[in-house]
C-alpha positions as CSV (number, residue, x, y, z in Angstrom):
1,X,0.0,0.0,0.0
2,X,1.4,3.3,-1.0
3,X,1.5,6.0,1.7
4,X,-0.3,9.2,0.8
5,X,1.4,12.0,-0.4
6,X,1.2,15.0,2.2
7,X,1.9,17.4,0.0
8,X,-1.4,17.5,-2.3
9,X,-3.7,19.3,-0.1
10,X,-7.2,17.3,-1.1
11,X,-10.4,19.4,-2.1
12,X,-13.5,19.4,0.1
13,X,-16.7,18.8,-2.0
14,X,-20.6,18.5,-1.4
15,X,-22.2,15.6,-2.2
16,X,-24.9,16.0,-4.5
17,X,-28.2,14.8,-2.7
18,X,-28.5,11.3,-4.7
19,X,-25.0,10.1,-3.6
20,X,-26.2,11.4,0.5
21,X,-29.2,9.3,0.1
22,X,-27.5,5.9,-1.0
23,X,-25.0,6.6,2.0
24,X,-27.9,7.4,4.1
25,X,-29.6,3.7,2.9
26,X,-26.7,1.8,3.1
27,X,-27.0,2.7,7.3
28,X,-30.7,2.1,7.5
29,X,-31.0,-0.7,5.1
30,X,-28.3,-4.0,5.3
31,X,-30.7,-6.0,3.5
32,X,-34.5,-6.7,2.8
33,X,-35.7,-7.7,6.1
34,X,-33.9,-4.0,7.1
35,X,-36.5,-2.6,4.6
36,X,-38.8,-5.0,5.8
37,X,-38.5,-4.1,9.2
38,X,-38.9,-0.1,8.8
39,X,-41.9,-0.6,6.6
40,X,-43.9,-2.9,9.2
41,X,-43.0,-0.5,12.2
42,X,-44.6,2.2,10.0
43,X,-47.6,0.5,9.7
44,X,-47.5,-0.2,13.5
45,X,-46.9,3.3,13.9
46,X,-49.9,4.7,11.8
47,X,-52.3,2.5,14.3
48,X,-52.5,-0.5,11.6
49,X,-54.9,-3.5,13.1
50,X,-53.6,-6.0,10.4
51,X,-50.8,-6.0,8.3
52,X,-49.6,-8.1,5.4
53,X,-46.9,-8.6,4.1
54,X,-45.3,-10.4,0.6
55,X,-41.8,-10.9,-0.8
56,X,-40.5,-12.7,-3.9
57,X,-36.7,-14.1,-4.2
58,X,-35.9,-13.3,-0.7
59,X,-37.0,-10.1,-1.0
60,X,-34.6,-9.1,-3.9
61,X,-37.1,-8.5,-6.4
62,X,-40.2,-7.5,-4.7
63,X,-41.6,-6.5,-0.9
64,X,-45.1,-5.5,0.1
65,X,-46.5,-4.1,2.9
66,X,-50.3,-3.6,2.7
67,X,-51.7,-2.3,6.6
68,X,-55.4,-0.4,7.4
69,X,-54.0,2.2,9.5
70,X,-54.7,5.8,9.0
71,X,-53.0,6.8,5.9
72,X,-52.2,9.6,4.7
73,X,-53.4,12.0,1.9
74,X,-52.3,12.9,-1.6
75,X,-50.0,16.1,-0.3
76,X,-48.3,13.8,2.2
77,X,-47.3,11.6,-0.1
78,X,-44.0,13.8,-1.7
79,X,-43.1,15.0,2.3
80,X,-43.3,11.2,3.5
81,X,-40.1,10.5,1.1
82,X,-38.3,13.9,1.8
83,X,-35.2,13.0,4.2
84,X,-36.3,13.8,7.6
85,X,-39.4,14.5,7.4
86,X,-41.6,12.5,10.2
87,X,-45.2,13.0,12.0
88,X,-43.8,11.3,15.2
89,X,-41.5,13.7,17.1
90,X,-41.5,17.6,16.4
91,X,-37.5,17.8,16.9
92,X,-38.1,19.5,20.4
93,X,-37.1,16.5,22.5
94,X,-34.8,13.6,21.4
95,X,-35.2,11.2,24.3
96,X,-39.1,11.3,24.9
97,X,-39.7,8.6,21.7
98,X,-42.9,6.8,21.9
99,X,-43.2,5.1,18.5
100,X,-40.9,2.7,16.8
101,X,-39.7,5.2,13.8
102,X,-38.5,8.9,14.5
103,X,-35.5,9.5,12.2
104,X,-37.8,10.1,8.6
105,X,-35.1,8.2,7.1
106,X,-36.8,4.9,5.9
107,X,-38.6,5.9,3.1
108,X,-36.6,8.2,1.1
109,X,-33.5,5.5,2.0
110,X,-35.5,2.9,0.3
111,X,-36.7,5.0,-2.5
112,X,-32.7,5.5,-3.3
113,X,-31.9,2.3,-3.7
114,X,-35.0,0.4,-5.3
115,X,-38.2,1.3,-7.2
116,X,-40.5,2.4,-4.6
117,X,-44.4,2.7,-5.0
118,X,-46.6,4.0,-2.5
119,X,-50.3,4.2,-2.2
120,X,-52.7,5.2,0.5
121,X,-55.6,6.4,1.8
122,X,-57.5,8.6,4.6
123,X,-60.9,7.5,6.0
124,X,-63.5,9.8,3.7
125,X,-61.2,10.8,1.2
126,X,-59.6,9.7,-2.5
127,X,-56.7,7.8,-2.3
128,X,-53.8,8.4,-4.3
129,X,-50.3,7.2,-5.4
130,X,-46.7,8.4,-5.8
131,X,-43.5,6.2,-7.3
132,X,-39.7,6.9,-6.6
133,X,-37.0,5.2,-8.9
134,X,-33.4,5.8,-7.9
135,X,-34.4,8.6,-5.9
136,X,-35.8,10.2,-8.5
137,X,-39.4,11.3,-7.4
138,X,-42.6,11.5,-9.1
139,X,-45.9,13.3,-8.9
140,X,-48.8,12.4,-6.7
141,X,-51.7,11.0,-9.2
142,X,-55.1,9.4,-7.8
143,X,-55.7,5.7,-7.6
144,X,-58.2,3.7,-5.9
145,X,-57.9,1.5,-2.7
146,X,-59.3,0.8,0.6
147,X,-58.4,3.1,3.8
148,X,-54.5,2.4,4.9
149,X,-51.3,2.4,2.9
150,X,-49.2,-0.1,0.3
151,X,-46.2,0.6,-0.1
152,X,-44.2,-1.6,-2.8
153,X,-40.4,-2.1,-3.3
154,X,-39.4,-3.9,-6.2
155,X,-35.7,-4.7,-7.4
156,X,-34.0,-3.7,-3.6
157,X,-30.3,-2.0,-4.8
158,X,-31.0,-1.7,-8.6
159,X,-29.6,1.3,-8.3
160,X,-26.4,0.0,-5.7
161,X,-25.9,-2.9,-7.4
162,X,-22.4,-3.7,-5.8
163,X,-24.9,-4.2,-2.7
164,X,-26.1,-7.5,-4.2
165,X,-23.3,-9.4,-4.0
166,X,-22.9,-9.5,-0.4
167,X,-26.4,-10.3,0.2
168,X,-27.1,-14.0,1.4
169,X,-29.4,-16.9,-0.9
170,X,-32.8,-16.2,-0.7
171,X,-33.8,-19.0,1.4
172,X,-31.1,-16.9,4.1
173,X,-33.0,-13.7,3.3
174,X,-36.7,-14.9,3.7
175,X,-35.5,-16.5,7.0
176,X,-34.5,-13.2,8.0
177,X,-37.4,-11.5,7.0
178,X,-39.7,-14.1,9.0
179,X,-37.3,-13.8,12.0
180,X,-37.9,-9.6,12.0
181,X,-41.6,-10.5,11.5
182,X,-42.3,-12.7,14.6
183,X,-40.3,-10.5,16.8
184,X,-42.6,-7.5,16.0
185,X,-45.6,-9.4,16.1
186,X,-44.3,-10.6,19.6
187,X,-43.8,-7.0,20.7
188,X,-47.6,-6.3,19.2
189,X,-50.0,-9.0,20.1
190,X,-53.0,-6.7,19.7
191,X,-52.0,-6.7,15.8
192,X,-53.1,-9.4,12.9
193,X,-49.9,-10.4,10.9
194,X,-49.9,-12.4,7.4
195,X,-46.3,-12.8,5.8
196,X,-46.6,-14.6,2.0
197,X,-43.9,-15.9,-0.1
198,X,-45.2,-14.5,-4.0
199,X,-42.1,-16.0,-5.5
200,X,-44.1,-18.5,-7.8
201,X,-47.2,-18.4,-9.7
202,X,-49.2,-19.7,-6.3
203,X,-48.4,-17.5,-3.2
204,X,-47.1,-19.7,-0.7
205,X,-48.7,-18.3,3.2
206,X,-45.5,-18.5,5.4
207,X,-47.0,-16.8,8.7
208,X,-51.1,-16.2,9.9
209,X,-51.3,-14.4,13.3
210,X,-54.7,-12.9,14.2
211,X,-54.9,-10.6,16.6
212,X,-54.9,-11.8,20.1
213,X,-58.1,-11.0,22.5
214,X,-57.8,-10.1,26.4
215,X,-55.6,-8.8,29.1
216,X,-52.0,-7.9,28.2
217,X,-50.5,-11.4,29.8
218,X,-53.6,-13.1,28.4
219,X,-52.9,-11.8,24.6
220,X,-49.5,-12.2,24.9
221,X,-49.1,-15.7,26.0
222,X,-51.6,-16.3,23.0
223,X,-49.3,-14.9,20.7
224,X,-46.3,-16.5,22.0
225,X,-48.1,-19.6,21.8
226,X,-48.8,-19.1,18.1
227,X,-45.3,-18.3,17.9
228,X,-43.0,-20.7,20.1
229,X,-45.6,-23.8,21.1
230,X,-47.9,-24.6,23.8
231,X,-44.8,-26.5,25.0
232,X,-43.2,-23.1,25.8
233,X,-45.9,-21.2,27.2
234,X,-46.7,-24.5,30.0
235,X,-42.8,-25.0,30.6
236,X,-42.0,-20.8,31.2
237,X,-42.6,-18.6,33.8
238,X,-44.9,-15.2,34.4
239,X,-42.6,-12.7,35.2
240,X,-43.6,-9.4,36.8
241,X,-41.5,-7.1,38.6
242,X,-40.3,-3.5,39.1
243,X,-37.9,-1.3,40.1
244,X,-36.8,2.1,40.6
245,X,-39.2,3.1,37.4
246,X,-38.4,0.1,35.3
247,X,-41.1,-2.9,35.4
248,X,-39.9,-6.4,33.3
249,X,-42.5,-8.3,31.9
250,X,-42.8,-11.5,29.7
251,X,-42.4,-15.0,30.1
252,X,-39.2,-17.6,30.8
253,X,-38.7,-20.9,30.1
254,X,-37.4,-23.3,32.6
255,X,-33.8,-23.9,32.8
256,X,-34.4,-27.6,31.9
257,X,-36.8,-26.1,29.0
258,X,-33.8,-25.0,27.0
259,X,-32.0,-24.5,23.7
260,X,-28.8,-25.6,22.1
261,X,-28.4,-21.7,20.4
262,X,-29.5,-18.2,21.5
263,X,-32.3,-18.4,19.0
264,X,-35.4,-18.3,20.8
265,X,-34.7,-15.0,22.9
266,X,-37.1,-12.2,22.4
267,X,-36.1,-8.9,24.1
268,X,-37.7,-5.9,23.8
269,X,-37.5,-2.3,25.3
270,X,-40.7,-0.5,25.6
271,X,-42.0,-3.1,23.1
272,X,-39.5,-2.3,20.9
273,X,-37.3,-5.5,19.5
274,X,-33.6,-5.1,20.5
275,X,-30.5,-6.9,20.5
276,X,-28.8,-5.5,22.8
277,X,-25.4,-6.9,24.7
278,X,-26.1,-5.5,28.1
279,X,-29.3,-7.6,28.5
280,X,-28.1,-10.4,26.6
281,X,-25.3,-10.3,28.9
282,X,-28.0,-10.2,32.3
283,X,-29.7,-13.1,30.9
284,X,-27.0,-15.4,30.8
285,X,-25.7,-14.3,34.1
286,X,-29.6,-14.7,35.0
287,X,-29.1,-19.2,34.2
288,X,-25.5,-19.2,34.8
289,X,-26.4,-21.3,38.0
290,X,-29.2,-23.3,36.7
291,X,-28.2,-24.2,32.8
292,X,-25.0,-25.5,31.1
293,X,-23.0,-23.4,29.2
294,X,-23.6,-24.8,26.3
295,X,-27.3,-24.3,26.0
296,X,-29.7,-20.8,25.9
297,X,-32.5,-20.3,27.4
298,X,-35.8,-19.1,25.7
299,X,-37.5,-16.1,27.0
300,X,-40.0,-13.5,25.7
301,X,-38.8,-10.4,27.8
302,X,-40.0,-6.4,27.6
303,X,-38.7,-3.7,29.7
304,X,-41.1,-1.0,30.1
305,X,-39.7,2.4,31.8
306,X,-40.0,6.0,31.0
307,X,-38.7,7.1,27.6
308,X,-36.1,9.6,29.4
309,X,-34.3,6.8,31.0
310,X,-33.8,5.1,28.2
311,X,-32.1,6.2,24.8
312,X,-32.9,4.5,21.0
313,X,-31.2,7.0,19.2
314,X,-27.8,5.7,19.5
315,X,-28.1,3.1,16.0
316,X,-29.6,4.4,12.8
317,X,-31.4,0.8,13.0
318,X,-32.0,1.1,16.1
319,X,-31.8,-1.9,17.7
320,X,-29.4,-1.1,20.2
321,X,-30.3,0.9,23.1
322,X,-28.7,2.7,26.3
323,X,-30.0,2.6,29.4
324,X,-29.5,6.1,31.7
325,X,-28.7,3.5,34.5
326,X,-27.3,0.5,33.2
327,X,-26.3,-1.4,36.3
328,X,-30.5,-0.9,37.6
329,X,-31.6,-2.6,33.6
330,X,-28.8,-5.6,34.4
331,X,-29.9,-6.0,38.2
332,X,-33.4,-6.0,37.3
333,X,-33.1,-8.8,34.8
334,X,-30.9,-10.7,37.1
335,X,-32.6,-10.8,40.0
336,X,-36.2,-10.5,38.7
337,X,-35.6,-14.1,36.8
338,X,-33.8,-15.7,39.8
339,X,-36.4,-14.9,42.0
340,X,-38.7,-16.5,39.0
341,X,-37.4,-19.3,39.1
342,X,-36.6,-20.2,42.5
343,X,-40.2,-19.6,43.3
344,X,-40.6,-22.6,41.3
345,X,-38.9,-24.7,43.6
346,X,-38.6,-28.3,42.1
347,X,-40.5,-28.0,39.2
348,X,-39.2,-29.0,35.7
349,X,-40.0,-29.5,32.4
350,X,-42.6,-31.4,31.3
351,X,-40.8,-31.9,27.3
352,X,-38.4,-34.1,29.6
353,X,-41.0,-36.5,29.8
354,X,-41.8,-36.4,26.0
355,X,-38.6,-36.8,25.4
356,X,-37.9,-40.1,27.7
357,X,-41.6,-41.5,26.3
358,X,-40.1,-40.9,22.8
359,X,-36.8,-42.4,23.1
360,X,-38.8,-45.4,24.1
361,X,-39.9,-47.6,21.3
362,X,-43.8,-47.4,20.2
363,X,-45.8,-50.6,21.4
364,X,-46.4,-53.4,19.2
365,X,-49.7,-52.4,17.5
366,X,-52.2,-55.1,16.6
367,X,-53.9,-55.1,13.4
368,X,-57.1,-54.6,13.0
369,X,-57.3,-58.6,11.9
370,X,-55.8,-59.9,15.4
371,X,-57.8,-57.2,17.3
372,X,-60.8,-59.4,19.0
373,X,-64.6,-58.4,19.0
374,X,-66.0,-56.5,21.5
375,X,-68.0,-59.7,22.4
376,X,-65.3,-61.6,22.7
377,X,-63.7,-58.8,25.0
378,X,-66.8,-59.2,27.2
379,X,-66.9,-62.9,27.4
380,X,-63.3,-63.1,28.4
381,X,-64.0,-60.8,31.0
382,X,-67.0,-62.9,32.1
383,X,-64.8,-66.2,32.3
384,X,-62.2,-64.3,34.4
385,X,-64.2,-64.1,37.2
386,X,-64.1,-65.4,40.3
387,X,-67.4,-67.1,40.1
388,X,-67.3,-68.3,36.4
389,X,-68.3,-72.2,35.8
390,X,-65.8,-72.2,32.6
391,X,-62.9,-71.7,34.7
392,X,-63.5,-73.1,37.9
393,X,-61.4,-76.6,37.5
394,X,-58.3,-74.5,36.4
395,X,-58.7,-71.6,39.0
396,X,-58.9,-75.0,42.1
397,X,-55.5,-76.3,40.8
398,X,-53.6,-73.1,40.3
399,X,-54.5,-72.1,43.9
400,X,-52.4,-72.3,46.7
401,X,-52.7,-72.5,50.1
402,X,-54.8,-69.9,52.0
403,X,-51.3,-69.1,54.3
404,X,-49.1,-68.5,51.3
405,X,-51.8,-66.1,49.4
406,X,-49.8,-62.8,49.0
407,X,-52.5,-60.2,50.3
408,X,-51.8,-56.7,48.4
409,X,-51.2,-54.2,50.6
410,X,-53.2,-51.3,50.6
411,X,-51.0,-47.7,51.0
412,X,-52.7,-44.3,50.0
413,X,-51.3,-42.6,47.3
414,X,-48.9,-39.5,48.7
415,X,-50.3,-36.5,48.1
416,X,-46.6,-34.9,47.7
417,X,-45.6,-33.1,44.6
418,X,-43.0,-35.8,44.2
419,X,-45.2,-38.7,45.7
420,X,-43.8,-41.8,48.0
421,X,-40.9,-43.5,47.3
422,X,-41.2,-46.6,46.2
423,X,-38.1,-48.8,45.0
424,X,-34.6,-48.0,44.1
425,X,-33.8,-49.0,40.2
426,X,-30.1,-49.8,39.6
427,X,-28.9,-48.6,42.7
428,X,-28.9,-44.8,41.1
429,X,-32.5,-44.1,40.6
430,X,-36.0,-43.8,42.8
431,X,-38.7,-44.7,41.9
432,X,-42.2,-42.9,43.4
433,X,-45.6,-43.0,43.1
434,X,-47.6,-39.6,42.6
435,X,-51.2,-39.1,42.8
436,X,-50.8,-38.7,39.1
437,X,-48.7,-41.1,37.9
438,X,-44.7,-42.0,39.1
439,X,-41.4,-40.5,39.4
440,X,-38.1,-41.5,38.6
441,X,-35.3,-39.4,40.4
442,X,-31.2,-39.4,39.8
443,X,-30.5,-39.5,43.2
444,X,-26.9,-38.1,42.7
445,X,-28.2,-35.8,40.8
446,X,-30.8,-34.4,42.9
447,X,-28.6,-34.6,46.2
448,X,-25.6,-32.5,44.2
449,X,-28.1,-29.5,43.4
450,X,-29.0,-29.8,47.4
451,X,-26.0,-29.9,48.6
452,X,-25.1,-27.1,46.1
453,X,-27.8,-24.9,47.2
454,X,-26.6,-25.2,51.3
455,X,-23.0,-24.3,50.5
456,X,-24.2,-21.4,48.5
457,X,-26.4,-20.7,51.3
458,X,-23.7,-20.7,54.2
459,X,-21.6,-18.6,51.7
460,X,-24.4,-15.9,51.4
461,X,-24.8,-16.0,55.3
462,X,-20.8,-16.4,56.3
463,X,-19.1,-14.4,53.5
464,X,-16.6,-16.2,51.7
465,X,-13.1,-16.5,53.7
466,X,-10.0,-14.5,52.2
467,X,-6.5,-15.8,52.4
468,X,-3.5,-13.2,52.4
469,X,-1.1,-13.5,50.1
470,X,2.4,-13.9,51.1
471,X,3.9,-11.5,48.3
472,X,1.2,-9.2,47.0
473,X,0.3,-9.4,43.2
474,X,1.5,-6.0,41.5
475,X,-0.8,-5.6,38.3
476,X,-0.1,-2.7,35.8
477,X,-3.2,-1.2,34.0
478,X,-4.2,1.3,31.9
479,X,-5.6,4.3,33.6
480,X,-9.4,3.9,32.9
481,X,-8.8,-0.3,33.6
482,X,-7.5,0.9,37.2
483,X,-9.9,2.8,38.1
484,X,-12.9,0.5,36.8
485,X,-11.4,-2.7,38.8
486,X,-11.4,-0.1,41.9
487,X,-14.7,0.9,41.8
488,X,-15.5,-2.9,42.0
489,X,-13.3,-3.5,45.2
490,X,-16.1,-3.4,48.0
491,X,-18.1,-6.3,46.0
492,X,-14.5,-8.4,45.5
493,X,-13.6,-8.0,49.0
494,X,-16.9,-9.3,50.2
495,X,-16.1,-12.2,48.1
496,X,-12.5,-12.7,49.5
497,X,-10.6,-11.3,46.8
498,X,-8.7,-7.9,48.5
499,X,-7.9,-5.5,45.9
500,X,-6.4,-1.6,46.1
501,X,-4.9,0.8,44.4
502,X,-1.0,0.8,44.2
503,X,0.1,4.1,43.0
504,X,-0.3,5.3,39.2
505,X,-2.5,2.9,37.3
506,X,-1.0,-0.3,39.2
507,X,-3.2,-2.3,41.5
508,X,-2.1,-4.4,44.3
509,X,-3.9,-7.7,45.2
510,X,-3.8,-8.6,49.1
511,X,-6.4,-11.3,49.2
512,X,-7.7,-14.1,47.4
513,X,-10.6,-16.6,47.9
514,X,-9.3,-19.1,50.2
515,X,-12.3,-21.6,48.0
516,X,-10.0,-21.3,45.1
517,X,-6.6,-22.5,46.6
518,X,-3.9,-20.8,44.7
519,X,-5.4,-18.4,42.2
520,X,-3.4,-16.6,39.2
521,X,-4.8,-13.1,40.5
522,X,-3.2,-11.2,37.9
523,X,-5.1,-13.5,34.7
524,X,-8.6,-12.6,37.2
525,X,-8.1,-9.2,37.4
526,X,-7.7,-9.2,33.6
527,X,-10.5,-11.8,33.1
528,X,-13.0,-9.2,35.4
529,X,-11.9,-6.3,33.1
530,X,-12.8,-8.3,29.9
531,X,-15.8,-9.2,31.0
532,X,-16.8,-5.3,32.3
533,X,-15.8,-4.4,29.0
534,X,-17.8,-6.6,27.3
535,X,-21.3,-6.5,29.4
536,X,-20.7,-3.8,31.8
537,X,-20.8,-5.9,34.3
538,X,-18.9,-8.7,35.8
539,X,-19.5,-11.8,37.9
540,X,-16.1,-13.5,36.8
541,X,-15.1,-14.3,40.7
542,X,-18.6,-15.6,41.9
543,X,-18.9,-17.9,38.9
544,X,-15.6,-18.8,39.5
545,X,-16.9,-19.7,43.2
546,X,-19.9,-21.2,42.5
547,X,-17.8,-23.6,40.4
548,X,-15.7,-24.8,43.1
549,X,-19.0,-25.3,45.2
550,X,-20.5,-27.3,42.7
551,X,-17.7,-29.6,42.7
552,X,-17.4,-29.8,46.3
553,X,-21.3,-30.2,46.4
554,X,-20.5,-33.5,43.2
555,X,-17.9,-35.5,45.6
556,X,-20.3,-34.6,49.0
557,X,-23.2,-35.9,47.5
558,X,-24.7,-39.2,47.2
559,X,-23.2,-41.5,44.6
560,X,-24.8,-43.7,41.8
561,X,-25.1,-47.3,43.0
562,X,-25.6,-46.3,46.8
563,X,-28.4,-48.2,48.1
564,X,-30.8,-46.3,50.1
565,X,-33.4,-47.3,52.2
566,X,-37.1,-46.0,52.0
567,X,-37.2,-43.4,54.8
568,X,-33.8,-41.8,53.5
569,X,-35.5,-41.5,49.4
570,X,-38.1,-40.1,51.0
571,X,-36.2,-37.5,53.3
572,X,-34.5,-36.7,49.7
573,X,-37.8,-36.3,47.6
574,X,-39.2,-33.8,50.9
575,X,-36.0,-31.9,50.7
576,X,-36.8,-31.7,46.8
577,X,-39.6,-30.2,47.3
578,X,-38.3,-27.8,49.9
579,X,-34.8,-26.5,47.9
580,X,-35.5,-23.9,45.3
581,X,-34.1,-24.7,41.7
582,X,-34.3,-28.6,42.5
583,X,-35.8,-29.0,39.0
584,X,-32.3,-29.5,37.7
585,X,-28.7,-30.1,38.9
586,X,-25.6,-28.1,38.9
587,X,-25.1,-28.5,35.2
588,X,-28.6,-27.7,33.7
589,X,-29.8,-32.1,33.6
590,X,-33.0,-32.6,35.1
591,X,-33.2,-34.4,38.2
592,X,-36.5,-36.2,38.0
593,X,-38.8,-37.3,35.2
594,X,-42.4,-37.4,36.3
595,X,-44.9,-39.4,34.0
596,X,-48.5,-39.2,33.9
597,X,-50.9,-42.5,34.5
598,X,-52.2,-41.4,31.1
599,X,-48.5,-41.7,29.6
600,X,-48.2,-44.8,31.2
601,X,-51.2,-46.2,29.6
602,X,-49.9,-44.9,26.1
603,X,-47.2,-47.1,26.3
604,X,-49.0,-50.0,26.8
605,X,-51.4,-49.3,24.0
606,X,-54.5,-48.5,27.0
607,X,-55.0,-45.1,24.8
């Protein structure tokens, strides 16, 4: 690469306003479910009760938004694809945004770089219709259509074609666009969605949503229904809770209700979709306890607060936000779903038990030759009776004596969540019966999350013991890394790791957890730092603790093959019930299977 010469002095020159508005478009719209995206939140915007939507070739060639919201009229029309020209904000105040668009940028970025035709309509008057190619605009002329607006892209970056190339197949694309659809129709429940593939001569319906009926937490765990399964919506849990001005809503899955990729998480800000790392990174932090590292959990989760503490004007596609108070969003997140779910106490999910009943081969079916008659069902029930003539020579001989008849003896069902124990399979598992139906339980498993959850308890109540290092660890930093690891020193000492400042921008580490035996404080202190840098936050030290008392709480608990007696399986499946986050072990593995009489039955061919 040849350096620049410093002697040419280069001219300053204004753009002409085509060239702007392809730079402009080229923030605003990465691809077609960007333009996807900004047309639908229009239509959400102008009070639409039902939108549709229609692509062709991934949305290359041709997208389609058709809503019945309230239009606009025929001198609109050339304002609505002037640059910055918006009915949503008046420019007097930046941060008090209540509707998904506010920048006036959409529409005149996607008339730039495509053929762009819109045409609407105001309740009681004419509609009418304008077309933009390249950015070149054209006059308003009168059309005819129903009240609402339908705006039309076709052939997205004609006029950029360079663009093109580093756009994806158009199976990627449509997936894309489907995935921006369901989050907004997630954010708006209240709203009717249809999103068609036109591509061939026979439009192919991808998504139907009608609009969802009731209460807020009624309509939207309808939609999510719709959207995720009734499996979801009976494995997650409500969550409601607020603080300091900001309220979370939205629903959880169950750690053991889980994925093996971040792609079922729905997060919104003041029902606006976001992907944003700070909450991302309060979610994870949120199962870190409770779920492998290697799986996701699947939440539907909207944080409602006043549009002055948070700010959405810091992406032109504004999916990234910033919180005036970052640390209350995070704590909020945290502690809102840990309280969730250790309200639940034991309970897990009930796909575990579709899974095991699916990994078990389907019963022998009988055909419809071998199947006998409903009178022949009857008479073989008559013959088995204990009064029937047929059988009474075979029933005298097959009887023994009246002092060796094995009476059956009669136990009431336990009325216990988890039920009565009842034998111990393979010297690892317990068996018990429910009201319901049975319960098998990894008893190592189940002890380890117990034992887990007292050592974590004495921890919270004790502190966690430091251990002075003989030498101190000197650890040079940059300026702003010093005095962010400093600010976190009254939290790391309560957790036994003694940190303060050393003169310049060196730090000096006294103490260390005396949990973690002989710790490289200098790689924690840069491990903390990363993770600050990355989520704002960090929880390096107590996930580096928990660890260790997970492992202690592996080798203290009971181990596969230990027979047990009765009273002791039961003490376990009481103190089950009793421990918070029971539902699963240390690792994210359920602990129990439960399985309904009706299951049962299914697998004998009963049903």
């Amino acid at each position: 690469m040849n350096a620049p010469d410093r002697n040419i002095r280069p001219e300053i020159r204004q753009l002409d306003e085509a060239a702007v508005n392809r730079i402009a478009a080229g923030e605003v719209v990465e691809r077609p479910a960007s333009a996807v995206k900004e047309l639908v939140e229009n239509a959400l915007d102008a009070g639409a009760g039902r939108i549709e939507i229609a692509y062709a070739d991934g949305g290359k060639t041709l997208i389609r938004v058709r809503d019945d919201g309230h239009g606009m009229g025929p001198e609109d029309l050339p304002l609505a694809l002037s640059r910055h020209a918006t009915s949503k904000i008046d420019g007097s105040d930046l941060l008090n945004i209540r509707s998904f668009g506010f920048r006036g940028e959409a529409l005149p970025s996607l008339g730039a770089v495509g053929r762009l035709t819109i045409i609407s309509r105001v309740a009681g008057e004419d509609a009418a219709r304008i077309s933009v190619t390249g950015g070149r605009m054209g006059k308003p002329r009168p059309d005819a259509a129903p009240q609402g607006t339908t705006v039309e892209l076709r052939d997205l970056f004609h006029a950029t074609p360079a663009r093109l190339k580093f756009l994806r197949s158009d199976r990627a694309e449509a997936q894309a666009i489907s995935d921006v659809i369901r989050r907004l129709a997630l954010a708006e429940p209240y709203v009717g969605f249809t999103l068609s593939d036109v591509s061939q001569d026979a439009p192919r319906e991808i998504l139907r949503l009608d609009a969802a009926q009731g209460a807020l937490f009624d309509a939207l765990e309808e939609r999510v229904a719709a959207m995720l399964g009734r499996d979801f919506t009976e494995n997650a849990l409500r969550i409601d809770t607020e603080r300091d001005g900001l309220r979370l809503t939205g629903f959880a899955g169950l750690p053991t209700y889980s994925r093996g990729a971040a792609v079922a998480q729905y997060l919104f800000v003041n029902g606006r979709p976001v992907r944003d790392k700070l909450l991302i990174g309060a979610l994870r932090a949120a199962y870190s306890d409770v779920m492998a590292r290697d799986r996701h959990p699947v939440v539907v989760l909207n944080i409602d607060c006043a549009p002055e503490l948070v700010d959405v004007n810091v992406h032109p596609a504004k999916t990234e936000v910033r919180f005036r108070d970052p640390g209350l969003a995070r704590g909020l997140v945290v502690s809102g779903l840990r309280h969730a779910l250790a309200e639940q106490g034991h309970r897990s999910a009930s796909t575990v038990a579709s899974a095991m009943l699916g990994a078990m081969a389907e019963p022998t079916r009988l055909s419809q030759i071998d199947r006998p008659s409903p009178r022949a069902v009857q008479g073989a029930y008559r013959l088995q009776a204990p009064d029937a003539g047929g059988l009474a020579e075979p029933q005298a001989r097959w009887e023994t004596a009246p002092s060796a008849r094995a009476e059956p003896v009669s136990e009431p069902q336990s009325d216990a969540p988890l039920g009565a124990a009842r034998a111990q399979i393979h010297g690892t598992y317990i068996l018990a019966q429910t009201a319901r139906g049975m319960v098998i339980v990894d008893q190592h498993a189940a002890h380890e999350r117990l034992v887990y959850e007292r050592l974590k308890a004495a921890r919270d109540a004790r502190g966690i013991a430091a251990q002075a290092l003989l030498i101190p660890e000197i650890v040079e930093l940059a300026a702003h890394e010093a005095a962010q690891i400093l600010d976190l020193a009254p939290e790391l000492a309560r957790l036994g790791f003694g940190i303060e400042p050393f003169g310049g921008s060196a730090v000096m580490v006294r103490e260390t957890p005396a949990i973690l035996g002989e710790v490289d404080a200098r790689g924690l202190v840069r491990d903390i730092l990363d993770e600050l840098a990355q989520l704002g936050a960090s929880a390096q030290l107590e996930a580096r603790i928990d660890a260790v008392l997970s492992r202690m709480s592996c080798h203290g608990s009971i181990r596969a093959g230990r027979r047990m007696r009765v009273e002791e399986m039961n003490a376990l499946l009481r103190e089950m019930e009793a421990t918070p986050l029971s539902g699963q072990c240390n690792h994210g593995r359920p602990t129990y299977v439960e399985l309904g009489l009706d299951q049962i039955e299914k697998l004998f061919g009963r049903r």
